[in-house]
DRENLOVEX-512269 format. One line per field, with one value per residue (C-alpha): x, y, z. Coordinates in steps of 0.2 Angstrom, whole numbers, padded with zeros to 4 digits. Example, Ala and Ser with C-alpha at 12.3 -4.5 7.8 and 13.67 -1.06 7.14 Angstrom:
c1 [0062/0068]
c2 [-0022/-0005]
c3 [0039/0036]
***
This chain:
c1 [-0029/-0046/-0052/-0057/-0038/-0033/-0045/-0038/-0021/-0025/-0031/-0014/-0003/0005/-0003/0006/0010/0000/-0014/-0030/-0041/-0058/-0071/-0074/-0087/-0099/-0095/-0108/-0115/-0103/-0110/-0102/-0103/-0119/-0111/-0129/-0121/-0106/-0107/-0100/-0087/-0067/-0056/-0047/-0065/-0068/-0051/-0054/-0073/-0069/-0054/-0066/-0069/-0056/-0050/-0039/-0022/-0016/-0004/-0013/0006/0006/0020/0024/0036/0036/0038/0052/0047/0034/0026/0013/0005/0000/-0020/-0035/-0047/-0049/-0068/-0075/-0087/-0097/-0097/-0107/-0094/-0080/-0078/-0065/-0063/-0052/-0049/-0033/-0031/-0030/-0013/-0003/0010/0007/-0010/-0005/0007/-0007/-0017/-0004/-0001/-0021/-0019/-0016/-0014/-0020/-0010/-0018/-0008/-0003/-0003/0016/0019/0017/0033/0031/0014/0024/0038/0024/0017/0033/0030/0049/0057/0061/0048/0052/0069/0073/0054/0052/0040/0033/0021/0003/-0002/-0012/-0008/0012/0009/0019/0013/0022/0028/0021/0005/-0010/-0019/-0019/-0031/-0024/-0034/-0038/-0047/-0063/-0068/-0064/-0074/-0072/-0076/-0072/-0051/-0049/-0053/-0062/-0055/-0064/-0053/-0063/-0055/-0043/-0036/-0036/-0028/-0026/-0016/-0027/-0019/-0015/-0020/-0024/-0015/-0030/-0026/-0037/-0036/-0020/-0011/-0010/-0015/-0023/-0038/-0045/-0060]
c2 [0049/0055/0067/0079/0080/0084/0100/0103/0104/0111/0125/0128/0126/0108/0096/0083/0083/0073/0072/0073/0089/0091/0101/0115/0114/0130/0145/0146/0162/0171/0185/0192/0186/0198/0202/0193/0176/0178/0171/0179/0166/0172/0160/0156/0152/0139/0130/0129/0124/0109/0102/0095/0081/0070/0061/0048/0054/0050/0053/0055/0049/0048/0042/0060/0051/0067/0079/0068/0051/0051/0065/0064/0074/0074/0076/0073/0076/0059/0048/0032/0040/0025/0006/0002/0008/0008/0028/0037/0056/0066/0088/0095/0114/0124/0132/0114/0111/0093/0092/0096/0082/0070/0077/0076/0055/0051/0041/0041/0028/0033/0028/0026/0028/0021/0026/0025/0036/0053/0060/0051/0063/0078/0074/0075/0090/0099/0111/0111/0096/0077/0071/0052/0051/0036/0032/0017/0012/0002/0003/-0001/-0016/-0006/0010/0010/0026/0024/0010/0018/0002/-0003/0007/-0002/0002/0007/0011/0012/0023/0031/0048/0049/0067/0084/0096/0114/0120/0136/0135/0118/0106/0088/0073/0058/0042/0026/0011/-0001/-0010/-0010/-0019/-0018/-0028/-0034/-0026/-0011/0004/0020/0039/0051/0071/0082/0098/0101/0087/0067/0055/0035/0026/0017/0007]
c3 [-0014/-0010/-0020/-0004/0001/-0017/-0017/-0002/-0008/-0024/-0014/-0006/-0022/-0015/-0023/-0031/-0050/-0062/-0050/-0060/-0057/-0049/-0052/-0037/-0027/-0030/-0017/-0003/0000/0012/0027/0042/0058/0067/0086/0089/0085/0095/0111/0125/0129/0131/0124/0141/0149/0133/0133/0157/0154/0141/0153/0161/0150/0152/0134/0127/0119/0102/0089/0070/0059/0041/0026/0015/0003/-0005/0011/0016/0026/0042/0049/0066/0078/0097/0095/0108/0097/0092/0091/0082/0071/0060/0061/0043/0036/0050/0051/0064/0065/0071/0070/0066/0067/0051/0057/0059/0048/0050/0043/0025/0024/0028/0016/0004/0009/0009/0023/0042/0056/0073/0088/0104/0118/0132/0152/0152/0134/0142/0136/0117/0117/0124/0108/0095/0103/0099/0082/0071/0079/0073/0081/0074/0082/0092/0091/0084/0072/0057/0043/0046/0034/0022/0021/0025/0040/0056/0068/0084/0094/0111/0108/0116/0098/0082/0067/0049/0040/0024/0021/0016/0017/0025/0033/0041/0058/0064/0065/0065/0050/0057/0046/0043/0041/0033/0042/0033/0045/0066/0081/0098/0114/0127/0140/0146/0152/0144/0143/0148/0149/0160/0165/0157/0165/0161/0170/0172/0171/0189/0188]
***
């Protein structure tokens, strides 16, 4: 397990026993927040202006053998981040329930999906729920995280290292192992609502 995602858990009590312990890293230098650094930007204007960049959808799934068998989430906020090394990243808010279960597996698989999987994006949204019933998956060949069946793609991934920003945390994922079909076409979302790629 990398050694960021221990810390991480460490600091939340769940880490898992037996794990060796790190040393922490020092404590920056903490200050308010002057009213001169806030821009003036209401959270509703944010969330409109940035629906217009249309994105690809996702679901981040991981193995928790611990936390009980698979555990995923609907995310947008997905990119390729490095090819020397083969680097994706993806930002998970601080809030998700999810997230820590991750952690806790070191490991993630990215599911990319398709135009036609609107509804298996809306079930991984849902907070509380089974979000793996009647999905049907298997494990991705180096990590063991949930390959989501008839996705176009997928990347099985490790994590490398955490990072905060502002209330999300963005997660970077070394890359152990990819595919990908050769055809189909993506599930894009844009202005709130789902749609398809025309060339």
């Amino acid at each position: 397990m990398a050694a960021t995602a221990v810390r991480y858990l460490r600091s939340t009590g769940t880490a898992p026993p037996g794990e060796p312990s790190f040393d922490a890293l020092p404590r920056p230098a903490l200050r308010t927040v002057g009213e001169d650094e806030r821009l003036p930007v209401a959270p509703a204007e944010f969330r409109r202006v940035l629906g217009h960049f249309a994105s690809g959808v996702t679901v981040v799934t991981a193995h928790d053998e611990e936390g009980g068998g698979p555990a995923g989430f609907a995310c947008q906020s997905f990119a390729s981040l490095s090819l020397d090394p083969p680097l994706v990243v993806f930002m998970v808010a601080r809030t998700s329930t999810t997230w820590p279960r991750i952690a806790r597996a070191g490991a993630f698989c990215v599911n990319v999906l398709g135009a036609d999987q609107g509804d298996l994006c809306r079930a991984f949204a849902v907070s509380g729920s089974d979000k793996f019933e009647g999905v049907a998956h298997t494990p991705a060949p180096v990590t063991g995280s949930p390959r989501l069946a008839s996705v176009p793609a997928w990347i099985d991934c490790t994590i490398g290292t955490v990072h905060t920003g502002g209330d999300h945390l963005i997660v970077v994922g070394r890359v152990e192992a990819l595919g990908a079909a050769d055809d189909g076409d993506p599930l894009l979302f844009h202005r709130g609502r789902f749609g398809r790629f025309e060339a």
